[in-house]
C-alpha positions as CSV (number, residue, x, y, z in Angstrom):
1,X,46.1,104.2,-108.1
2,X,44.1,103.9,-111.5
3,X,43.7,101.5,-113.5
4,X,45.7,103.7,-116.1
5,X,48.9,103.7,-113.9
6,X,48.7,99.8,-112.9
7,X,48.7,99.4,-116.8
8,X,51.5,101.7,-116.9
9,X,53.5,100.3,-114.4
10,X,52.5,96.7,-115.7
11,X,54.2,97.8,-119.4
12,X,57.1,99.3,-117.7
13,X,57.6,95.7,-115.7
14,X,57.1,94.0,-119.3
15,X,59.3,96.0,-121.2
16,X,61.9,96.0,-118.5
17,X,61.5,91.8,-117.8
18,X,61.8,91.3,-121.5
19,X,65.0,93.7,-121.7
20,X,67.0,91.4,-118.9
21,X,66.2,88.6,-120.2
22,X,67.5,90.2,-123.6
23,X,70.8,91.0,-121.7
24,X,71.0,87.4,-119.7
25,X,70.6,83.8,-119.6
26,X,71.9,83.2,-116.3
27,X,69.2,83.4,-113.5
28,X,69.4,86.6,-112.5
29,X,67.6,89.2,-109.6
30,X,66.6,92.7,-110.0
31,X,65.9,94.4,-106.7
32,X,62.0,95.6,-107.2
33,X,60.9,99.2,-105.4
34,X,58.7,97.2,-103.5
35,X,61.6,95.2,-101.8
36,X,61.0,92.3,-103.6
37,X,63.1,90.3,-106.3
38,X,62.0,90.0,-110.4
39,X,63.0,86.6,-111.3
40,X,64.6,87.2,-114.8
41,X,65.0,83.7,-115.7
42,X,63.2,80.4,-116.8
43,X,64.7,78.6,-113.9
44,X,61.5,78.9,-112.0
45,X,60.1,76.9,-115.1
46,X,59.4,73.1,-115.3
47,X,63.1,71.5,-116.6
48,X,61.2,70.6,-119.3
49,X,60.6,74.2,-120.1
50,X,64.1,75.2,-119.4
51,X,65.3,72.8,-121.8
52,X,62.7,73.8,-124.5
53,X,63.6,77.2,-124.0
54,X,67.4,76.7,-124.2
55,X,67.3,74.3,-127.5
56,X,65.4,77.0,-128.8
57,X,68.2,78.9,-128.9
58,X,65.7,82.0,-129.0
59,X,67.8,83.4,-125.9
60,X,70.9,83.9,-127.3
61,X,69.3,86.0,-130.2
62,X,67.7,88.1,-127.4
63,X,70.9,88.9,-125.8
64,X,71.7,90.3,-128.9
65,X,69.1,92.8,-129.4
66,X,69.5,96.2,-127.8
67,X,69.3,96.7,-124.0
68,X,66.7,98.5,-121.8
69,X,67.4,101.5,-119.7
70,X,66.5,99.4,-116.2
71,X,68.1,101.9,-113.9
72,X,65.9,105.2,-115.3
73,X,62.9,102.7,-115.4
74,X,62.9,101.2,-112.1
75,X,63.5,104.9,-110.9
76,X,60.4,106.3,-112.3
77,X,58.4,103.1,-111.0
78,X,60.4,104.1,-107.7
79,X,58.3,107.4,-107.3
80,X,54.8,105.4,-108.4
81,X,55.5,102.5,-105.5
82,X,56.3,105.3,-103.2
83,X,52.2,105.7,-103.0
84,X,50.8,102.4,-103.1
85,X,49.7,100.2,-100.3
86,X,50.8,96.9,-99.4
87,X,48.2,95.1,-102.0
88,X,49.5,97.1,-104.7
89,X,52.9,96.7,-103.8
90,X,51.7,92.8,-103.7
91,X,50.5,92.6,-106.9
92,X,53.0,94.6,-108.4
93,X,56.0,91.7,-106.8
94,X,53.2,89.4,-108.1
95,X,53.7,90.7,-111.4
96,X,57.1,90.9,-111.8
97,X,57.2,87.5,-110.6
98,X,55.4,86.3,-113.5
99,X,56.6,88.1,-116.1
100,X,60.3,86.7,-116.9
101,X,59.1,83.3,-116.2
102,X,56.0,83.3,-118.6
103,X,58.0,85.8,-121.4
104,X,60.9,83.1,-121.2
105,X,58.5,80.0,-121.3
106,X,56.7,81.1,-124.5
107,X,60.7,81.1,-126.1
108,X,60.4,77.4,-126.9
109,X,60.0,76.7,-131.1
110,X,57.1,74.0,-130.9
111,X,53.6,76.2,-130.1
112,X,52.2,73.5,-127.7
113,X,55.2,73.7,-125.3
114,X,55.4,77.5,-125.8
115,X,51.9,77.9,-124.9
116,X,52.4,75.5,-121.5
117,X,55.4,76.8,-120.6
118,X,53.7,80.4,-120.7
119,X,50.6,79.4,-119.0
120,X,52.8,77.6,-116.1
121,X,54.0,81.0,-115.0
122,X,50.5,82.8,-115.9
123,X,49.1,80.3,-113.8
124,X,51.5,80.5,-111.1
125,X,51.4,84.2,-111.0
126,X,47.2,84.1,-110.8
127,X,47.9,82.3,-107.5
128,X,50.4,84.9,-105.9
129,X,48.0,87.8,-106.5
130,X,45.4,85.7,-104.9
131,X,47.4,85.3,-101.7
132,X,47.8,89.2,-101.6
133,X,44.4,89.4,-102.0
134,X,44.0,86.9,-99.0
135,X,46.6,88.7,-96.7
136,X,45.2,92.0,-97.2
137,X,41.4,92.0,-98.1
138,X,38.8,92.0,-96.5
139,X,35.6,91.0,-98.8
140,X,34.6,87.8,-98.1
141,X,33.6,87.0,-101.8
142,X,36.4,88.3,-102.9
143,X,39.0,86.0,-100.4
144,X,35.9,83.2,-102.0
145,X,37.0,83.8,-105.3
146,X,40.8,83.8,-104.5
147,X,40.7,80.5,-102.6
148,X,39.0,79.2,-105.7
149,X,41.8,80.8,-108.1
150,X,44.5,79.4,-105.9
151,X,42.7,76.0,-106.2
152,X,41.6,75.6,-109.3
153,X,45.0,77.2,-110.9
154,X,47.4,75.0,-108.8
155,X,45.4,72.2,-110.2
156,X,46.0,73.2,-114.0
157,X,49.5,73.8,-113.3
158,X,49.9,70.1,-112.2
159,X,47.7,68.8,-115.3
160,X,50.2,70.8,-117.3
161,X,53.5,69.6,-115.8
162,X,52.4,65.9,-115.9
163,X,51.3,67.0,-119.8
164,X,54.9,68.3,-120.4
165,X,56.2,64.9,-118.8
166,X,54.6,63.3,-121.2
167,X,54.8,65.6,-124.3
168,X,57.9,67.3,-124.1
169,X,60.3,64.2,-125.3
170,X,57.9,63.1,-127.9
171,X,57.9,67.1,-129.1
172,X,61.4,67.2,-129.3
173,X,60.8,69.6,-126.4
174,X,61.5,72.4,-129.4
C-alpha cells in the first residue's frame, strides 16, 4: 500500500472519527474492517480530560453539526483493508484508536488542557503502532526504535497525567 492510500485511508478514519463523535457523546464502538473497535469517545481519556471536555460544552455543538456517511465510508475502506497485511491492518486499528480520543481531548476551552488531553491519546497511540511494529517486524533497529517509543512515550504520558492532577482544578479544567 502507498503512502498515498495510508493518507487516504488515515483522512477517511478522521473525517469519519470526527463525524461520530458529532453524532454522540456516549461512549460508543464502530466495528473497524480490520475486526477491531474505533473508540468514539473521550472515556479512554484521563477524568480530568473528560471533565474538561464535557464543561466545554463543545460536544453538544458537535452533535449538532451535520452527520457523516459512516456506512458508505467504512465500505470503501472495506475494499482497501481487504489487501493489507496484518501491520497495516495494525496500524490502521492503531489509528482509529487514537483518533476519537485525541479529536475529543483537544475539545476542552483552556489551550494548555486541550493541548494535554490531545497529546495523551497521540501519545498513547505512538505506543500501539509500536507494538504492531514489535509483533510483526522484523528489523532489529526498527523493534530498537519502537521499544524506545513505547518507553519514552509511556513516560510523557505519566508526566502529563500527574500535570493534569495538578493543573486541571487550578485551570478550571475549561
Amino acid at each position: 500500500m502507498t503512502i498515498r492510500m495510508f493518507a487516504i485511508a488515515a483522512a477517511f478514519v478522521s473525517v469519519g472519527t470526527f463525524g461520530a463523535l458529532a453524532q454522540q457523546t456516549q461512549p460508543s464502538q464502530m466495528q473497524h474492517p480490520s475486526g477491531g473497535q474505533m473508540t468514539m469517545s473521550a472515556e479512554s481519556l484521563p477524568e480530568e480530560c473528560r471533565t474538561a471536555v464535557q464543561a466545554s460544552g463543545q460536544m453538544q455543538n458537535m452533535q449538532n453539526m451535520p452527520g457523516m456517511d459512516m456506512s458508505s465510508m467504512m465500505q470503501g475502506m472495506q475494499g482497501m483493508m481487504a489487501n493489507m497485511n496484518d501491520a497495516q491492518k495494525g496500524y490502521m486499528q492503531a489509528m482509529m484508536r487514537m483518533h476519537g480520543p485525541m479529536m475529543a481531548g483537544v475539545m476542552a476551552k483552556d489551550s494548555d488542557i486541550a493541548f494535554v488531553c490531545g497529546m495523551i491519546a497521540h501519545h498513547q497511540g505512538a505506543i500501539d503502532m509500536a507494538d504492531v511494529v514489535l509483533k510483526t517486524g522484523d528489523n532489529a533497529e526498527a523493534r530498537k526504535m519502537a521499544e524506545k517509543t513505547k518507553k519514552e512515550q509511556g513516560q510523557e504520558i505519566a508526566e502529563m497525567k500527574d500535570w493534569l492532577k495538578a493543573n486541571a482544578k487550578k485551570e478550571g479544567a475549561q
